[in-house]
N, C-alpha and C positions, 0 to 999 in steps of 0.2 A: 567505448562500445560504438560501432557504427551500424547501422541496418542491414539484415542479410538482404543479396538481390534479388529486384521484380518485387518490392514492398516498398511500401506507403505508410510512413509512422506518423500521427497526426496527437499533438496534446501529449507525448510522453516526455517522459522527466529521464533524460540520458545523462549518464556520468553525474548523478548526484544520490549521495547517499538516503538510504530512505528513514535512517535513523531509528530502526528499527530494536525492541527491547532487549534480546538477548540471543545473540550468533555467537556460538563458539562451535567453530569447525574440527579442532579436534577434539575433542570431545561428544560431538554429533546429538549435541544439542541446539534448539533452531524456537526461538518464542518468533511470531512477525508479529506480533500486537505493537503499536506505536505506543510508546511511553516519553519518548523524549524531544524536545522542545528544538527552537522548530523545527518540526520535521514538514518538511516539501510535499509530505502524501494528505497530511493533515488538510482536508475538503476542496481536494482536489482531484475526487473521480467524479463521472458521470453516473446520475442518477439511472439505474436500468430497470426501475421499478422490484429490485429485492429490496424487503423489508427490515430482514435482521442480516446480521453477520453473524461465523457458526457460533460466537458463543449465546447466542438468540438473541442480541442484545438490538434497541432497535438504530436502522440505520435514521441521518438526518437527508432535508432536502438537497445538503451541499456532503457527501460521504467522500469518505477517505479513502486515498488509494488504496487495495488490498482486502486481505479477508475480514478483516478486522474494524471496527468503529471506535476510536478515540472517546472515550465517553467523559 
């Protein structure tokens, strides 16, 4: 993957997989909760001052890539 033009990609994690629970593309099923070890997203986003992730859980001061919190 390389950066589309006229952009500025600062801190992202390119061509590494995010190890994410469960993608089965044919079947068009899609979990992004991190389950598996180690995964590269695991407290490595920026803190933007949200508190939970959707499943309300709370996030920490080091959160993890995505929608999702590692708990």
């Amino acid at each position: 993957v390389t950066a589309p033009p006229n952009t500025t990609l600062v801190g992202n994690l390119l061509n590494t997989p995010p190890l994410f629970d469960s993608i089965n593309e044919s079947a068009r099923y899609f979990d992004f909760r991190i389950n598996k070890y180690p995964s590269p997203a695991i407290d490595a986003g920026k803190n933007l001052g949200i508190p939970t992730d959707l499943d309300s859980k709370p996030r920490d001061a080091s959160p993890d890539i995505g929608s999702y919190e590692k708990q």
